[in-house]
N, C-alpha and C positions, 0 to 999 in steps of 0.2 A: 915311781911316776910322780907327776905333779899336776897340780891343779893351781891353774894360775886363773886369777878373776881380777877384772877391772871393772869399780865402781865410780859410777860416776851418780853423785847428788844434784837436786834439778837447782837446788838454790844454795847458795852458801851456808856452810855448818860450822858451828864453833867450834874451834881446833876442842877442848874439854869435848865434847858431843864427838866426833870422829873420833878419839881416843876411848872414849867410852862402848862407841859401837864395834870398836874394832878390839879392844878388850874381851868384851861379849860372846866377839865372833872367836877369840882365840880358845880362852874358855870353855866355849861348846866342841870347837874340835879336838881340842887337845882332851878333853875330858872322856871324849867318846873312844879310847881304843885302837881307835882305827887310823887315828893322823900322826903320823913321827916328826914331821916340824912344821912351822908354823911359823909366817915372815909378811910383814906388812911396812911399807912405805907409803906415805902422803907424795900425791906429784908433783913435779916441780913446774911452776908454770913458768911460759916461754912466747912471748908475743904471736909466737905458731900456733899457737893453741888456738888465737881469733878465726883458724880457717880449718878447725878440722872439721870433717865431711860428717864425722857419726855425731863423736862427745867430747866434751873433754874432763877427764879421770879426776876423782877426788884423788882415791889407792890403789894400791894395787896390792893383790894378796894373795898371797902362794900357799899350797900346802900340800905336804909331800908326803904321798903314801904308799905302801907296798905294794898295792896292786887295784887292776878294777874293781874285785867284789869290795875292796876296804871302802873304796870311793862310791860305789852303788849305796853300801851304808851310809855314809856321810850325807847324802840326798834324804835318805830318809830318817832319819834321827829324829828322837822324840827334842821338841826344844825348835827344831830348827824354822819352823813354820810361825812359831812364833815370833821366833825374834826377828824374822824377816816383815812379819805385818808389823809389829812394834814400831820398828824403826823405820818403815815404809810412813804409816800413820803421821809420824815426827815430821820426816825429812823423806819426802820421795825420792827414789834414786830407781838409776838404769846398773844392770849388771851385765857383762859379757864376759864368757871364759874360755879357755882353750885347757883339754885335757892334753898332755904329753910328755916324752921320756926327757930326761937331764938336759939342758942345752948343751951344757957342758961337758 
């Protein structure tokens, strides 16, 4: 299954700072046991972006794991509470995710 999240930061971040959060982020899941991969892209922005209705996406970031107890873990992980206030603290941002099986 997959865990796909889009994040969206309330102000501009410097590409170094995105890369470093998102290092972080892989880091912590990859480290924890429970995530088999781990994929991150910066959005691409597109004049459409001036009218979307929610947000518009710094990245987006996937992570594919065996099943839901792996993914119940990954919520609770020691680490993870942190580095969400960390970086909240730094750079505010919005998250939205969708749990689901392969699109493909």
């Amino acid at each position: 299954m997959h865990h796909t999240m889009i994040v969206s930061f309330d102000a501009p971040i410097p590409d170094s700072d995105l890369d470093q959060y998102l290092k972080e982020l892989e880091d912590l899941m990859m480290g924890s046991g429970h995530v088999r991969t781990f994929a991150a892209r910066r959005h691409l922005r597109v004049p459409g972006d001036d009218h979307s209705p929610v947000f518009v996406s710094t990245a987006v970031i996937q992570f594919g794991l065996p099943d839901l107890d792996a993914l119940n873990a990954v919520f609770a992980l020691p680490g993870a509470g942190e580095l969400i206030r960390r970086w909240q603290a730094r750079y505010p941002y919005k998250a939205v995710w969708v749990n689901h099986e392969p699109l493909s």
